[in-house]
Rosetta silent file (secondary structure, phi, psi, omega in degrees, C-alpha in Angstrom):
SEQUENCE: XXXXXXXXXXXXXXXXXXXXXXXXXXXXXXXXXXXXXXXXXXXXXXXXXXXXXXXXXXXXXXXXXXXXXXXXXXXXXXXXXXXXXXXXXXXXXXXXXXXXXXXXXXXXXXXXXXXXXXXXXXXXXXXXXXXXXXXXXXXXXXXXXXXXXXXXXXXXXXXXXXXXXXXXXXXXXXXXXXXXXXXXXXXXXXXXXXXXXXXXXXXXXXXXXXXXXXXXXXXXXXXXXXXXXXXXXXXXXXXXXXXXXXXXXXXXXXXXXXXXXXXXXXXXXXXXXXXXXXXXXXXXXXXXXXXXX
SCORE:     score description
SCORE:     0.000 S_00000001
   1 L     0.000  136.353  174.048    4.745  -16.266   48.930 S_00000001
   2 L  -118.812  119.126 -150.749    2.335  -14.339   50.800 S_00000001
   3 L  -101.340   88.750 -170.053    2.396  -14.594   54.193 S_00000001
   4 L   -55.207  -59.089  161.099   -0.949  -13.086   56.645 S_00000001
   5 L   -84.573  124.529  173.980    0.356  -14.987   59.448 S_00000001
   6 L  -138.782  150.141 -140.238    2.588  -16.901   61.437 S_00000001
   7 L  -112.074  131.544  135.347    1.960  -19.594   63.735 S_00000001
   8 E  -119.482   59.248  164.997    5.063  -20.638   65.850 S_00000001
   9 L   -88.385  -70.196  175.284    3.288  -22.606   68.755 S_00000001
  10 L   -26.036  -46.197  173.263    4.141  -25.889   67.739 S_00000001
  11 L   -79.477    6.412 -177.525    8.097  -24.271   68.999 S_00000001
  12 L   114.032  -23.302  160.799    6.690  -22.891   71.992 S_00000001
  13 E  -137.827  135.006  176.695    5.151  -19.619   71.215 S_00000001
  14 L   -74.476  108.314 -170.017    2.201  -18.329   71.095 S_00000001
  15 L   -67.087  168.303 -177.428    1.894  -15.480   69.039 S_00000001
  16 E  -114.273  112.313  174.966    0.575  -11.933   70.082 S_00000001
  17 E  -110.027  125.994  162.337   -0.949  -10.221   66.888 S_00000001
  18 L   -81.654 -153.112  171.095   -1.286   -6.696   66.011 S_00000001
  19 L   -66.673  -52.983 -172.098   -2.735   -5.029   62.358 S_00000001
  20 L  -111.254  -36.589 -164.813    0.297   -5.867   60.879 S_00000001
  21 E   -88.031  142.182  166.245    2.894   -7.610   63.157 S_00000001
  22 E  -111.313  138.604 -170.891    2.835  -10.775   64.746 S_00000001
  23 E  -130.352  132.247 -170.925    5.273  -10.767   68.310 S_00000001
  24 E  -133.565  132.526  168.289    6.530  -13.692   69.913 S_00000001
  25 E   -88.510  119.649 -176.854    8.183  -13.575   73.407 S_00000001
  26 L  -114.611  -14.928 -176.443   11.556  -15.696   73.233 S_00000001
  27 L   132.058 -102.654 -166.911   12.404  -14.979   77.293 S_00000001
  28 L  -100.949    0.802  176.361   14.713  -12.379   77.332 S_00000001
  29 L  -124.324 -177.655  155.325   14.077  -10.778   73.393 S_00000001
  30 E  -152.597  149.835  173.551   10.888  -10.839   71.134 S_00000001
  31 E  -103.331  114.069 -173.243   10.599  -11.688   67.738 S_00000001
  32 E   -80.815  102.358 -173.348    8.525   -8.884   65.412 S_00000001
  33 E   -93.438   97.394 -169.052    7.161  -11.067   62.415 S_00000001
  34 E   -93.658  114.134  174.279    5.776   -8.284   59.859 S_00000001
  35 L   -37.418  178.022  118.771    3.166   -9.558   57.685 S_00000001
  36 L   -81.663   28.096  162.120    1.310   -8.802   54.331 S_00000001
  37 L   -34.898  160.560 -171.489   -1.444   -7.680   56.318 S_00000001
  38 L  -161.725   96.187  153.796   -2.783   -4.501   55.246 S_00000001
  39 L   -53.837  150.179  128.743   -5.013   -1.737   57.677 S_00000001
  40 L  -140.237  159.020  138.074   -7.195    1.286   57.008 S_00000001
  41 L    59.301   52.126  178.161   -9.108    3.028   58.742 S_00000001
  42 L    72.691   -8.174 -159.739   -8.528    0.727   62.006 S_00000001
  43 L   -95.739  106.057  153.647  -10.119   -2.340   60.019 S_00000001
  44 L   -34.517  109.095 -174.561   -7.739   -5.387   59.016 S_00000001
  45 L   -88.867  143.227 -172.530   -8.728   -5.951   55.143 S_00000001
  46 L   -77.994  -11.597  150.953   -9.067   -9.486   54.077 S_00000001
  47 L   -82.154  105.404  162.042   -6.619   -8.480   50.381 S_00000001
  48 L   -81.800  129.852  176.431   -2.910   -9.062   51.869 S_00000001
  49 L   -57.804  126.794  171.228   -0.461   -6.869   49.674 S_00000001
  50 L   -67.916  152.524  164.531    2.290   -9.050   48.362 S_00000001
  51 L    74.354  -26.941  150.863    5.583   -8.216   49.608 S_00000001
  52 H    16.928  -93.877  179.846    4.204   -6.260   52.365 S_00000001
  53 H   -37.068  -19.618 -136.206    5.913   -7.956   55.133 S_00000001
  54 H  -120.002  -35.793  178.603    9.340   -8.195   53.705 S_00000001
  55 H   -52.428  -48.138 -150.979    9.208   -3.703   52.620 S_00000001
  56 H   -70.668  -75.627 -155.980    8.117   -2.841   56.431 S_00000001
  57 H   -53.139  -25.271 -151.220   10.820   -5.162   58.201 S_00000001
  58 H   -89.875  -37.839  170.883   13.613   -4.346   55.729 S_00000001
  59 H   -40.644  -69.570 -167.087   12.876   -0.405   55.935 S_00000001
  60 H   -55.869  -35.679 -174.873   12.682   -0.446   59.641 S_00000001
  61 H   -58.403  -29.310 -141.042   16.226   -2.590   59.699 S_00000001
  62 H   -91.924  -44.086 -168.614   17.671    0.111   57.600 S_00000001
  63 H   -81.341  -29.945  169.239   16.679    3.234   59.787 S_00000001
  64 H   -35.001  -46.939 -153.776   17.607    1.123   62.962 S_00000001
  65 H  -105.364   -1.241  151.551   20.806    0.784   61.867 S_00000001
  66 H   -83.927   -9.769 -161.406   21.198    4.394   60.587 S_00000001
  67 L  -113.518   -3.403 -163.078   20.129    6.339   63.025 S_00000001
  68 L   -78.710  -18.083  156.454   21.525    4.293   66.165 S_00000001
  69 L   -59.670  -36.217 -167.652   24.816    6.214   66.361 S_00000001
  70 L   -65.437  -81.728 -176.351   22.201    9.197   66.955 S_00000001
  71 L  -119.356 -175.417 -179.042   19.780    7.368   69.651 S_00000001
  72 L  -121.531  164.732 -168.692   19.533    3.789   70.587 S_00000001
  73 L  -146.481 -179.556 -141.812   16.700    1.600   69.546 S_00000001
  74 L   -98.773   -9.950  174.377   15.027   -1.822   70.455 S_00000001
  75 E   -55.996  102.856 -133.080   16.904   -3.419   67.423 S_00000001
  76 E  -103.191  -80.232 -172.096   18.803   -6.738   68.254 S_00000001
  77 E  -172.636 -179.096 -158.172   19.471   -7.776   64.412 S_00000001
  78 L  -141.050    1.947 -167.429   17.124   -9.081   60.931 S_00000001
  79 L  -101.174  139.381 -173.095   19.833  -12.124   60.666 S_00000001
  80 L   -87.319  -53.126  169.734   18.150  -15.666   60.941 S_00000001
  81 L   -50.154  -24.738  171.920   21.570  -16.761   61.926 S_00000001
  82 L   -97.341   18.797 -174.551   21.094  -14.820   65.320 S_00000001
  83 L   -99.487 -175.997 -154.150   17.761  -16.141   66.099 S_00000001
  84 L   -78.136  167.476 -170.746   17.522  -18.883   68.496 S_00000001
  85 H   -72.926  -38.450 -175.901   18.515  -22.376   66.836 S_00000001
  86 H   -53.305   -7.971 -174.440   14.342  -23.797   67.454 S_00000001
  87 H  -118.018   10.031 -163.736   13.819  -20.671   64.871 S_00000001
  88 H   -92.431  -17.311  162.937   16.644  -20.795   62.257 S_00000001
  89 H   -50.144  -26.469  165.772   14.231  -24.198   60.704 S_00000001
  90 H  -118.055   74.336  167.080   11.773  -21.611   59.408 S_00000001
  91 H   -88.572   -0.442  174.622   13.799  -19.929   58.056 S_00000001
  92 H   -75.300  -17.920 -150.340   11.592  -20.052   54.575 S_00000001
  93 H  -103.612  -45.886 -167.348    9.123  -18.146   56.625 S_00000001
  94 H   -77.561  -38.938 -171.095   10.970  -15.847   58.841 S_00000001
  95 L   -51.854  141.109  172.549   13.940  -14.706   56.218 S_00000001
  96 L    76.242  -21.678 -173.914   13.580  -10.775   55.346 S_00000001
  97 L  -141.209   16.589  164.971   10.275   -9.868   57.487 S_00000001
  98 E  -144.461  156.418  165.331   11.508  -10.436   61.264 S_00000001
  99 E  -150.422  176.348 -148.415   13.883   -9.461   63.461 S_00000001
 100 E  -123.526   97.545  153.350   14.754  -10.227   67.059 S_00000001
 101 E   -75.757  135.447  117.038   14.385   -6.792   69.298 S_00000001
 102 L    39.745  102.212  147.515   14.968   -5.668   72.496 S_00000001
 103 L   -33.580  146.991  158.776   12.295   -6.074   75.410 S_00000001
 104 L  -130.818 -166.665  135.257   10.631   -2.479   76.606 S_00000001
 105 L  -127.666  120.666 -172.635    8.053   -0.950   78.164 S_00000001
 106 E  -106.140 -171.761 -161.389    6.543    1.215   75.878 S_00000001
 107 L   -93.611  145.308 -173.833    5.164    4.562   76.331 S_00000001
 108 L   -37.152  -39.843 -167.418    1.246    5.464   75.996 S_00000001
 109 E   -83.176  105.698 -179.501    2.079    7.958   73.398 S_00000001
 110 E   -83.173  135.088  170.114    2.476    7.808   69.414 S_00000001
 111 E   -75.935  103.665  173.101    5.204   10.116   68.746 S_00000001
 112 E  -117.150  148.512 -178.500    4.684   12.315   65.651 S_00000001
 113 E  -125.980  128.622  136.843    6.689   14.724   63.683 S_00000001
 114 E  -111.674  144.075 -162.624    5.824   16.844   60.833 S_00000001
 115 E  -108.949    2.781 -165.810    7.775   18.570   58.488 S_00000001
 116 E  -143.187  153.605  174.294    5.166   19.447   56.129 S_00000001
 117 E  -126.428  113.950 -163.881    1.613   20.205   56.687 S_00000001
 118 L  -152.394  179.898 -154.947   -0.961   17.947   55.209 S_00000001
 119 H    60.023 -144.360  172.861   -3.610   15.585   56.720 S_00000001
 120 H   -53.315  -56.706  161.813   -5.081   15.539   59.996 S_00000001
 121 H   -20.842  -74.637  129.373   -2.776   18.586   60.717 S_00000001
 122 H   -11.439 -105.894 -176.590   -4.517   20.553   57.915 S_00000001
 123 H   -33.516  -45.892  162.847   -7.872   20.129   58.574 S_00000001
 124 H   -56.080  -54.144 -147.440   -7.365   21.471   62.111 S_00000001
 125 H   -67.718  -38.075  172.901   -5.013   24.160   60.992 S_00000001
 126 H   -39.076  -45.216 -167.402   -8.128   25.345   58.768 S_00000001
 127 H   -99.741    2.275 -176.471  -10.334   25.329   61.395 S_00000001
 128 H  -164.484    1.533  158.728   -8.565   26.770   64.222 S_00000001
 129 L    85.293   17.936  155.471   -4.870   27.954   62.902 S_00000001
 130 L  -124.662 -179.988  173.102   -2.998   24.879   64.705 S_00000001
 131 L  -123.952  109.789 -173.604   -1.734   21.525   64.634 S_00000001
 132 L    39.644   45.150 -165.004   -2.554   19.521   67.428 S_00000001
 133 L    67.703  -16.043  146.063   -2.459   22.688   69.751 S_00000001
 134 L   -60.792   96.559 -173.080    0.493   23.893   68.104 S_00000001
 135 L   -38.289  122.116  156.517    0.365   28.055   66.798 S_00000001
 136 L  -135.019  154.837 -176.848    1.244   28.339   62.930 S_00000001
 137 L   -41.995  136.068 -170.743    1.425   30.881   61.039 S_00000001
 138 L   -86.534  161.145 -168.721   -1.759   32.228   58.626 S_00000001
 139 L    78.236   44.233 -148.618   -1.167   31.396   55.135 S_00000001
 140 L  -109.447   84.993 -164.661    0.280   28.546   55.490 S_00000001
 141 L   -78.007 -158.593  175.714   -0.836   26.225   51.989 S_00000001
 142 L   -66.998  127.883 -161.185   -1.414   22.719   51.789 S_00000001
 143 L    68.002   12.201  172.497    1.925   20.692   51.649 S_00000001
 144 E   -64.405  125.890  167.514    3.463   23.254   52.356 S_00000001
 145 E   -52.637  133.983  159.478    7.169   22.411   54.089 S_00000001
 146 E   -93.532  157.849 -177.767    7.062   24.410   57.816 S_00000001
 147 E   -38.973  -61.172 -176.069    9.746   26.371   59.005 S_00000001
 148 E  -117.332  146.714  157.750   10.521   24.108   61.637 S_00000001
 149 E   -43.113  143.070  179.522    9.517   20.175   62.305 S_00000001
 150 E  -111.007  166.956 -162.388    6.446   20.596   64.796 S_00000001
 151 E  -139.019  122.008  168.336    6.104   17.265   67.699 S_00000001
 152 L  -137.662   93.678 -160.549    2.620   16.537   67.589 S_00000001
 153 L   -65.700  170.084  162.614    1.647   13.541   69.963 S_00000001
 154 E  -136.551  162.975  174.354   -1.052   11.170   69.614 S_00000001
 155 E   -96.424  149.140 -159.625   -3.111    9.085   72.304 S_00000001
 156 L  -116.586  123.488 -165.401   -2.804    5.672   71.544 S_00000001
 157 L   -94.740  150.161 -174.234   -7.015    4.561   71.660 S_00000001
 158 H   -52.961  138.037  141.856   -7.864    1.468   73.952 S_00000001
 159 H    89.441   34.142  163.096   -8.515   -2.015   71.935 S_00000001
 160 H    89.677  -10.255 -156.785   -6.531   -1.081   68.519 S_00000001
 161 L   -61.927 -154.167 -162.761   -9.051    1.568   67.739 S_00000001
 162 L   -96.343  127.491  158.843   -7.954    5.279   65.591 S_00000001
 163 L   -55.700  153.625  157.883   -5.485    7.386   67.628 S_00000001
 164 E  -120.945  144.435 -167.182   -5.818   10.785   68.788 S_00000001
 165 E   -93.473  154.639 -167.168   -4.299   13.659   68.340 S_00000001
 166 L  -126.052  172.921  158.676   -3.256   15.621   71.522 S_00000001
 167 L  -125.377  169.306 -174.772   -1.521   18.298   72.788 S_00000001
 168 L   -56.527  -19.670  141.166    1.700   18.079   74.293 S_00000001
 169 L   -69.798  -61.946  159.719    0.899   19.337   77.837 S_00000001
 170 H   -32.216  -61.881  154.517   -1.718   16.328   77.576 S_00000001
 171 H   -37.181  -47.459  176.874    1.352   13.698   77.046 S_00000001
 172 H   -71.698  -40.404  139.120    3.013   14.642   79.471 S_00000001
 173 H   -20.804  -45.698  178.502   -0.248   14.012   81.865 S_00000001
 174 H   -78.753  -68.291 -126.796    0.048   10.167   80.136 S_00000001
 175 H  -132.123   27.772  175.914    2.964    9.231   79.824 S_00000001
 176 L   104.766  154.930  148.266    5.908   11.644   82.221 S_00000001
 177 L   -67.320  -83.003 -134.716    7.163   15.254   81.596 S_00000001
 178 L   -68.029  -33.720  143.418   10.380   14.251   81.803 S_00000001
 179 L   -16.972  -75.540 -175.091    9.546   11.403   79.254 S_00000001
 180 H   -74.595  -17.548  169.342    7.782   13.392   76.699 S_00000001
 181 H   -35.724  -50.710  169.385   10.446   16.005   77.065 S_00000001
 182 H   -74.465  -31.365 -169.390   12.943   13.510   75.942 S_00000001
 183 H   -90.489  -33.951  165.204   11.186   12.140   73.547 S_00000001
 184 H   -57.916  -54.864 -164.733   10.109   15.256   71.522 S_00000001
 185 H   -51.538  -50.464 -163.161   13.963   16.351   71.515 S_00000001
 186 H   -57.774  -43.536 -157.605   15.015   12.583   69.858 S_00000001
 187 H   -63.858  -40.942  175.874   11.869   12.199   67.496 S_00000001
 188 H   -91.030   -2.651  171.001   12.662   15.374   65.957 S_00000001
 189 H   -62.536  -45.611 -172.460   16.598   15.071   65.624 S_00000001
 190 H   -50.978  -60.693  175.304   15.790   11.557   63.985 S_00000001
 191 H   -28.075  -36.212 -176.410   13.369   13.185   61.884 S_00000001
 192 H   -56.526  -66.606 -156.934   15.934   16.012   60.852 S_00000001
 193 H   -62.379  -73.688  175.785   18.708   13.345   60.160 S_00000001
 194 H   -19.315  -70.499  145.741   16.273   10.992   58.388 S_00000001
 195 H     9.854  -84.258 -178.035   14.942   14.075   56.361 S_00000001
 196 H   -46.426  -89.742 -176.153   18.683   14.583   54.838 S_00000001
 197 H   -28.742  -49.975  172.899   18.881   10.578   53.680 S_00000001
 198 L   -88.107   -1.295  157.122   16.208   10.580   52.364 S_00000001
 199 L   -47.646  -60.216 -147.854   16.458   14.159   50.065 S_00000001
 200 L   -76.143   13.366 -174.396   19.576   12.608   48.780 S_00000001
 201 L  -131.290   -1.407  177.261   17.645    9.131   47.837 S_00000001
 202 L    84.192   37.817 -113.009   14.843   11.538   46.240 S_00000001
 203 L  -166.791  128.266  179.667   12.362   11.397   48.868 S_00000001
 204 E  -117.906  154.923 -175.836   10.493   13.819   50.527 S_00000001
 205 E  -135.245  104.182  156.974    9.147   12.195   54.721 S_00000001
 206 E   -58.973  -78.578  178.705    5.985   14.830   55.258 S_00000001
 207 E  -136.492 -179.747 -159.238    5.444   13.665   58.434 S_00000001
 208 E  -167.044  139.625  145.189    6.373   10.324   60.604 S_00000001
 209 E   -66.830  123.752 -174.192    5.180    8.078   63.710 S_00000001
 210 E  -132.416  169.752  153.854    8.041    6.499   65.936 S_00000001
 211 L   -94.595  117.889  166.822    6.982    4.307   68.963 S_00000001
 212 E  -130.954  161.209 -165.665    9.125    4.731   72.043 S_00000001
 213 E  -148.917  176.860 -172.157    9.688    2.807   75.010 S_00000001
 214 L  -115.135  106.337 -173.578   11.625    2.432   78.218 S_00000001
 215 L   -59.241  172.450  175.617   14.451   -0.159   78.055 S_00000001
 216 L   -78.255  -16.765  157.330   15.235   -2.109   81.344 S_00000001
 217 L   -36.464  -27.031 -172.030   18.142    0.191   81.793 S_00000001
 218 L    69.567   41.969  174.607   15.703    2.736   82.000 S_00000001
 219 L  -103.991 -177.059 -177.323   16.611    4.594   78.875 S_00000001
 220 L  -103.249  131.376 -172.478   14.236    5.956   76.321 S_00000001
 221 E  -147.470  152.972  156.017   14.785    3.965   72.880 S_00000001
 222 E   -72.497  166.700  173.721   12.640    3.485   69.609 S_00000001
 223 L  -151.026 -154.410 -169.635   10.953    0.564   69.333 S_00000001
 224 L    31.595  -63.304  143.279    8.509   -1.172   66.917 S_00000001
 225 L  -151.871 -179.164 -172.259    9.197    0.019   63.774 S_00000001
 226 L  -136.277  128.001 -152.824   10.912    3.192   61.959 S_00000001
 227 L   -10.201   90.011  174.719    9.737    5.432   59.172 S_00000001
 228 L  -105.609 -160.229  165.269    8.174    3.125   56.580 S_00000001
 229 L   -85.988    5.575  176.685    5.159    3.530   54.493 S_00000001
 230 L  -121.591   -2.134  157.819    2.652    2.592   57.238 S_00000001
 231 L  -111.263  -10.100 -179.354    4.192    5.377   59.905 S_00000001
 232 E   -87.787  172.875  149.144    5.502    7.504   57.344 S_00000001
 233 E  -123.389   54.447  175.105    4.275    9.899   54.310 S_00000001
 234 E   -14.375   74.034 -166.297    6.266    9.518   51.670 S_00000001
 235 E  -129.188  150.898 -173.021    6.143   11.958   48.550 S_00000001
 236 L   -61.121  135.130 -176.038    8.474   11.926   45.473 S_00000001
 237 L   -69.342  -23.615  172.481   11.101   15.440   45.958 S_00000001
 238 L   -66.977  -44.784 -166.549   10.472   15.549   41.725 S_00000001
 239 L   -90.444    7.214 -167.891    7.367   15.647   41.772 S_00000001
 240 L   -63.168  139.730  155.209    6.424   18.004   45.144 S_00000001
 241 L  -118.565  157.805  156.867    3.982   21.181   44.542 S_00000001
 242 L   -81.720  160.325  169.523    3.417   23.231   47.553 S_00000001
 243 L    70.417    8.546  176.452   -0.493   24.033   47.733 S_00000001
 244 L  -142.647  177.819  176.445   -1.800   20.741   46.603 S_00000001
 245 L   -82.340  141.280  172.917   -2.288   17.154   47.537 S_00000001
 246 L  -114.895  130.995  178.115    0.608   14.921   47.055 S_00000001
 247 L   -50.775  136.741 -150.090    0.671   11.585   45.517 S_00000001
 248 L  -123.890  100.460 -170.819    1.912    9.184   48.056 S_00000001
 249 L   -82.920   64.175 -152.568    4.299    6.070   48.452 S_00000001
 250 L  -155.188 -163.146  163.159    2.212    4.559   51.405 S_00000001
 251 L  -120.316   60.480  147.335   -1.613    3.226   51.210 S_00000001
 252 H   -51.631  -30.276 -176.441   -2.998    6.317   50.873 S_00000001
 253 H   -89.751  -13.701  151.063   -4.158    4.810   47.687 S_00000001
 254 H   -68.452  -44.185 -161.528   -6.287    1.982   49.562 S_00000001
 255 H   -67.582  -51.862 -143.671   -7.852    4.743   51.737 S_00000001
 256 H   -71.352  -37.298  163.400   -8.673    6.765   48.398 S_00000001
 257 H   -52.419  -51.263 -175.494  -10.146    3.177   47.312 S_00000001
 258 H   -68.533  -39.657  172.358  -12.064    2.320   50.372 S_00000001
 259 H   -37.102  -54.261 -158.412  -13.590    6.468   50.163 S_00000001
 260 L  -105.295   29.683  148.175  -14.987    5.593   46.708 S_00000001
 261 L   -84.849   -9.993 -172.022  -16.606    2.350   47.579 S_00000001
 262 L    67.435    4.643  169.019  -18.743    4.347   50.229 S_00000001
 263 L   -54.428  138.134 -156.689  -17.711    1.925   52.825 S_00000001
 264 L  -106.677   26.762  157.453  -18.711    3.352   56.088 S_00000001
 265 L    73.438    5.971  179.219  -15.343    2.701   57.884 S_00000001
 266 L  -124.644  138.210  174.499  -16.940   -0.100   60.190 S_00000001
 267 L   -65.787  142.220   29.582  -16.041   -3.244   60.087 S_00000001
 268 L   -92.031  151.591 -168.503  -15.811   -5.978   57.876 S_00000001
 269 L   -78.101  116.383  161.583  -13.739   -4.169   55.255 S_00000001
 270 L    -9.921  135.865  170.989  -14.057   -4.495   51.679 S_00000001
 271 L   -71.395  148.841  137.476  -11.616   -6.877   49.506 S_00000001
 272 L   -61.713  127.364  159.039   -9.408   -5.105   47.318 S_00000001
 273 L   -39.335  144.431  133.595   -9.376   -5.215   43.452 S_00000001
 274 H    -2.343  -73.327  167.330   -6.404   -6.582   41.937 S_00000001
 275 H   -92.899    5.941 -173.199   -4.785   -4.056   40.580 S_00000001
 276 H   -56.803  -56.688  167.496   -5.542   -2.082   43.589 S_00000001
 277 H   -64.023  -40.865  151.607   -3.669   -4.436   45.472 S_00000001
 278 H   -37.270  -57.858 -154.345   -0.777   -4.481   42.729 S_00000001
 279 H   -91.238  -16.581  162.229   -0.445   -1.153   42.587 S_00000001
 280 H  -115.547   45.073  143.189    0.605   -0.931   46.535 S_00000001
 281 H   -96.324  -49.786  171.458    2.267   -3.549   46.827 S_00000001
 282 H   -21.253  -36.943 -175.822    4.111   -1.760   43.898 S_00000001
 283 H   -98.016  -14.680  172.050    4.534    1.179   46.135 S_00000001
 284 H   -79.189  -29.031 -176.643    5.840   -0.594   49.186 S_00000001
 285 H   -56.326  -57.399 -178.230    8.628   -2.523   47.040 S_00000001
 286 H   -16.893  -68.262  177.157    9.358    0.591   45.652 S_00000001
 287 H  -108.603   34.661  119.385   10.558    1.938   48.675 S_00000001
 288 H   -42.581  -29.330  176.276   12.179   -0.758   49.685 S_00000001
 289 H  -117.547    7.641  142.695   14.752   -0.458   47.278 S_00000001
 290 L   -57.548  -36.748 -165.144   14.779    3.179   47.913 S_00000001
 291 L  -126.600   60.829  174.441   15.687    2.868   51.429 S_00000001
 292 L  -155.871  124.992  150.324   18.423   -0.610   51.672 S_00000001
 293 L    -4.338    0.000    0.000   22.092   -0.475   51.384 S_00000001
């Protein structure tokens, strides 16, 4: 079953929709419905990926619940038995691609880490020998692993649009010092910790997104979701070269699609082929059963 959307108004809420997630306000929780919606390049594409929905929540449950000895996060549980009884009836609909989180507030700021340098990261470091205002070293290739994880913020752009990368004296100006301060130390231990799990599963995480937010406690927590293939970069540890581009368990391979249609990045977005769409949904199962218990 492939699921774009889900309506629960008839029980009382009115969904909230992002690109991929649909969020319903229960009171004192929310419920994060993840879709088989499928983004690029800021545009919602009208081809849903099968399976979609069911890789992103089950990923994110996994790193919630690995990493939460480390830091705490907005994750309540992924069990239909703990959602409220008006929601355990769709349970054909809900099982596998929701879970019940935590209220926040969260912070202005996409978190980013990279352990590798490829992307956006790249192309600046060409042109000006940094990464989002961060000094690296010359000679540095493409893919290359750095020495150290680097914190590279992003601005989160009004009305859904493409983020921006910042520098880190600029975060703090959004969203607290004391904030991004905190936030830089956690994003890159998870990243570290993550890093290791995922060697040993065969897995290389180039770089990563986290969301973070301010509980009512007034702690700093993840929230939204945690290194999948749509905040993540995936590349297989067999198959890594340094100095080249690496094939990618993410939808890098829609963007590469969408390039060589000559679509000019404005919306409405092209449909997807077939096997186009096969072949990622292929890569999100994938690491699904890379990254579950």
């Amino acid at each position: 079953m492939i699921v774009r959307e889900t309506d629960l108004s008839a029980d009382g809420f009115p969904p909230a929709r992002g690109k991929v997630r649909d969020i319903y306000d229960l009171g004192d929780t929310l419920l994060l419905v993840s879709t088989d919606r499928i983004s690029a390049y800021d545009s919602i594409l009208p081809t849903p990926i099968a399976g979609k929905g069911e890789a992103l929540n089950q990923i994110s449950a996994f790193w919630f619940k690995k990493t939460a000895g480390l830091f705490p996060n907005h994750f309540i549980s992924s069990d239909i038995g703990d959602f409220p009884p008006v929601l355990r009836k769709r349970a054909a609909e809900l099982a596998g691609r929701s879970m019940l989180v935590k209220k926040t507030r969260p912070l202005p700021v996409e978190c980013v880490v990279r352990g590798y340098l490829c992307g956006s990261a790249w192309t600046e470091y060409l042109a000006e020998g940094t990464a989002c205002g961060v000094d690296l070293p010359s000679g540095i290739k493409l893919s290359q692993k750095l020495t150290t994880p680097i914190f590279t913020p992003a601005a989160k752009a009004p009305g859904g649009g493409r983020d921006v990368n910042i520098t880190f004296e600029q975060s703090c100006e959004i969203a607290g010092g004391e904030n991004m301060e905190r936030a830089r130390a956690m994003c890159v231990e998870i990243y570290k910790l993550a890093s290791g799990i995922a060697a040993d599963r065969g897995i290389i995480i180039a770089d990563t997104k986290f969301e973070m937010g301010v509980d009512p406690d007034g702690r700093l927590i993840f929230i939204d979701e945690m290194l999948t293939p749509d905040s993540s970069r995936f590349w297989s540890a067999r198959l890594y070269q340094s100095g080249k581009a690496q094939d990618s368990f993410d939808k890098q391979f829609v963007r590469d699609y969408l390039d060589a249609t000559g679509w000019d990045r404005n919306p409405p977005a092209p449909s997807l082929p077939p096997e186009v769409a096969e072949k990622t949904s292929g890569k999100y199962t994938e690491m699904k059963h890379v990254f579950s218990d």
